[in-house]
N, C-alpha and C positions, 0 to 999 in steps of 0.2 A: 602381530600388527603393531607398526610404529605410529604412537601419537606424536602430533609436534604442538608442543604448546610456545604459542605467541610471545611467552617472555624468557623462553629458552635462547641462553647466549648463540648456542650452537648453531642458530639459522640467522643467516645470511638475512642482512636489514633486507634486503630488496626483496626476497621471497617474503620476508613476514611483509611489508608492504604491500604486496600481492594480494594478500590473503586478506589482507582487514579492508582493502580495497570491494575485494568480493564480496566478502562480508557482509559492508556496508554500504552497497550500491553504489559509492561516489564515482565521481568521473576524474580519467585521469587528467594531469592538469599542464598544461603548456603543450596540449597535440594537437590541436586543432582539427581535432574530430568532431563529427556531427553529434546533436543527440543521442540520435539513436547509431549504437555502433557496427549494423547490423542493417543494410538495406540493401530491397530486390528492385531488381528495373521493371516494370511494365512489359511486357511482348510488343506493344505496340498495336498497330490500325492495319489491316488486310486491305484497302481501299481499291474496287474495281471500278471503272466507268466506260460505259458506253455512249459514245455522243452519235446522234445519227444525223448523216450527210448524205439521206436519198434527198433525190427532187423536189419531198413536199414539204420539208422544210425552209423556210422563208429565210432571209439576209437577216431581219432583225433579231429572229433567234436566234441565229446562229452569233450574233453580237450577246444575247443573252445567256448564249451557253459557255460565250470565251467570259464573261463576265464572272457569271458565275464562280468557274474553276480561279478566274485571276486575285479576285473579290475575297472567295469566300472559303472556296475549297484548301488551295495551296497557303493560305496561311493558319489553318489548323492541323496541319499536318506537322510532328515533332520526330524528333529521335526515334526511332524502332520502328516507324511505319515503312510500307511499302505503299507502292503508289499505280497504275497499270491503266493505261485509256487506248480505248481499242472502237476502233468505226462501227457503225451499224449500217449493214448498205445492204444491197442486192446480193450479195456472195457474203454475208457476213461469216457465214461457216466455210464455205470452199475453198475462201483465199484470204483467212484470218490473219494478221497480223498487227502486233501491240502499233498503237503511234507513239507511243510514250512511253516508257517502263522505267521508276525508281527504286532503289531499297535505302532507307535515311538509316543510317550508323544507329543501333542500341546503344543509349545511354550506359554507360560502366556504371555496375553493383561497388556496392564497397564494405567493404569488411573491415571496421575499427582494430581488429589485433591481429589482422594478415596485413595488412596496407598503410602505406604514408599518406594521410590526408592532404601534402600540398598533392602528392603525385595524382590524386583522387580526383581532385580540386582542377588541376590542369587537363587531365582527361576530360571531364565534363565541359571544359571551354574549347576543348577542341573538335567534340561532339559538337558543340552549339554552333561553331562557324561552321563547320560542314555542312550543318543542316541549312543556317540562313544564306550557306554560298548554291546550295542545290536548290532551296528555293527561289533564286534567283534567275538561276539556268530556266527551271520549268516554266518562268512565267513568259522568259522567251520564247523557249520551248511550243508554248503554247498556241503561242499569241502566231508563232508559225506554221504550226497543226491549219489554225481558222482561214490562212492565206494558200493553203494548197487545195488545187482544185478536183472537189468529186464532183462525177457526175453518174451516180445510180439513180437509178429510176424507178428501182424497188425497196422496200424497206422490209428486213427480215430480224424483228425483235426475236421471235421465240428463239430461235437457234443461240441469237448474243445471251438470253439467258440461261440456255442450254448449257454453253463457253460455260458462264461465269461460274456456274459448280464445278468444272473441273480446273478453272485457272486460281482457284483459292487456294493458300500453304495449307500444308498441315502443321504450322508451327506454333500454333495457341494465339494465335492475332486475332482482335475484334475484327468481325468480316463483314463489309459495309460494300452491297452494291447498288450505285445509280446508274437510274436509264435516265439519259438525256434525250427526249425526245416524244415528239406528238402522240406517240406511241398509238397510232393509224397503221395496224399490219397489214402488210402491200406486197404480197411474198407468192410465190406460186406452192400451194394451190389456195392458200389464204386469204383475202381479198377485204376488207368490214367494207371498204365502202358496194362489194359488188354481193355482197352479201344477204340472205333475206331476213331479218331480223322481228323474229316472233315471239312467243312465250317460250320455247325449248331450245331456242338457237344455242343459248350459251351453253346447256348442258349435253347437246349434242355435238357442237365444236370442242368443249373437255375432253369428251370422249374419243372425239377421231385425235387430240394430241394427245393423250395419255398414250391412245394404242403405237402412237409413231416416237415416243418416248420425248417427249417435248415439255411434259412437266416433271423439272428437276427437283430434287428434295433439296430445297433451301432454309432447315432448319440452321437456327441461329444466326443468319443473316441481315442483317437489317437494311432495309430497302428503301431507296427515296426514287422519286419520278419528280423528273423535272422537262419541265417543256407541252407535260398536256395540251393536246387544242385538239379541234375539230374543225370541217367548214360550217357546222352549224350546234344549235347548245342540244338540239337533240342525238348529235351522233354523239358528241364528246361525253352527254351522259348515257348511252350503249357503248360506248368503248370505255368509261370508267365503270361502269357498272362489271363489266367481262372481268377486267384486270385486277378486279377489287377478288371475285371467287375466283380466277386464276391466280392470287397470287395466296389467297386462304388456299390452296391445293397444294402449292410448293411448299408450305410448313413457312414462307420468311415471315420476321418480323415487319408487317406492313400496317404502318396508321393512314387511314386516309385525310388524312392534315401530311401528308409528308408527300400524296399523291396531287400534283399540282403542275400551273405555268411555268413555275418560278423555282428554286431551292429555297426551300421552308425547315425552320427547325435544325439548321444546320448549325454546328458541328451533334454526331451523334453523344447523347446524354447519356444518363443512368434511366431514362425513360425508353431507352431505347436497346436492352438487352443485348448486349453482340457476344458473347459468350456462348 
C-alpha cells in the first residue's frame, strides 16, 4: 500500500488540494455551487379531479368549482406534478375521458462534482417558465372546460372513485384526489334521494358496493370534497355521514374539515400524509 503524504513534492499541488479540501469540509471556491453539493428533486403531486356536470348541479357552483381550480388549485401546482380532471356525469365509467391532462417538467437534481452550476442554474429557469407558461394555458384551459355544455342527468360518483385508483402513477408522487361535487349519488341502481334511510342503510348499501367492487383501496391518498350540498341540512347530514364511513372503508386520508362546500385546507400539508 502507497501512503501519500501532503508535503510529498511528488504530488501534483491540485491532488493535494483535493485532499485537504476533503479533509476539511471547505467549499470549493469561485463555482457557484449551492450549499449543499448534492441535491434530489421531489417526485412531485399525483393530482386527480373530478368535477361533476350532472343536472343537480347549480350555475353558481359550477362558478365555484372553475374558481376554485383558477384560485387555488392551478397556482400550487410546481415542477414534477401531474395534473388530470375528468367529468362526473351519467356514463362516468362507460364513456370516461380526461377533460384536461398535464405532466409539469421535474425539476433537475444536481450534483456539485458531476455538473456546472451555471448549466444547473439555467435548467431550473427553464423548468420555472414551462411551468408558469402551462399554468397559463390551464387556466384557459379551464376556464373553457366550464363553457362546454353537459347535460347528464345522473350523477355516478362511485365508479369516478373507482377510476381514480386506477388513474393514479406508480411513480412515488403525492396522490391527492378531489371530488368536486354535491356528492348526491343519482346513478342507476343508487339513488339517496329515492332511498329509505334508517339505522342499517349505510351498512347495508357498503355491503351491496363492496360485493359489486365499488370500494377501492385508497390507501395513501389524500382526499378533499368540494362542493357538498343537499336540498335540505337533513339529507346533506345522511349523505355526509355515508361518505365519512365510505371513505374510512377505502383506507384514504380523509379529514372531515377537508369534506365541505368550498376547497378547504388547500394546498395539501404535512397534515395531510400523501405518501
Amino acid at each position: 500500500m502507497v501512503v501519500l503524504m501532503l508535503g510529498d513534492p511528488s504530488i501534483p499541488r491540485r491532488i493535494t488540494a483535493w485532499i485537504l479540501f476533503v479533509i476539511l469540509g471547505g467549499a470549493l471556491p469561485a463555482t457557484g455551487y449551492p450549499a449543499s453539493s448534492l441535491t434530489t428533486t421531489p417526485p412531485g403531486m399525483d393530482l386527480i379531479i373530478f368535477v361533476d356536470f350532472s343536472g343537480s348541479i347549480r350555475k353558481e357552483d359550477k362558478k365555484s368549482f372553475e374558481q376554485d381550480l383558477v384560485k387555488r388549485v392551478i397556482p400550487s401546482l410546481s415542477a414534477g406534478d401531474r395534473l388530470l380532471i375528468a367529468p362526473i356525469t351519467e356514463k362516468t365509467l362507460t364513456d370516461f375521458r380526461p377533460l384536461i391532462e398535464v405532466d409539469f417538467p421535474p425539476k433537475p437534481s444536481f450534483n456539485g462534482f458531476m455538473q456546472n452550476a451555471m448549466t444547473y442554474h439555467r435548467q431550473v429557469k427553464e423548468v420555472d417558465a414551462e411551468v408558469s407558461r402551462l399554468k397559463e394555458e390551464l387556466v384557459v384551459q379551464v376556464g373553457g372546460m366550464f363553457k362546454q355544455y353537459f347535460a347528464s342527468p345522473r350523477t355516478d360518483i362511485f365508479n369516478a372513485i373507482v377510476l381514480a385508483q386506477k388513474l393514479f402513477s406508480d411513480e412515488g408522487k403525492a396522490k391527492v384526489l378531489v371530488l368536486m361535487s354535491d356528492m348526491v349519488e343519482d346513478s342507476q341502481p343508487y339513488n339517496f334521494y329515492r332511498l329509505q334511510w334508517g339505522p342499517d342503510t349505510v351498512d347495508k348499501l357498503l355491503g351491496e358496493l363492496d360485493a359489486h367492487g365499488l370500494i377501492p383501496d385508497l390507501s395513501g391518498v389524500c382526499l378533499y370534497v368540494a362542493g357538498a350540498s343537499a336540498d335540505t341540512a337533513e339529507m346533506a347530514h345522511r349523505v355526509g355521514n355515508f361518505w365519512a364511513t365510505y371513505f374510512e372503508r377505502t383506507k384514504a386520508n380523509m379529514d372531515s374539515r377537508r369534506y365541505a362546500h368550498v376547497l378547504l385546507h388547500w394546498p395539501p400539508s404535512k397534515a395531510c400524509p400523501v405518501q
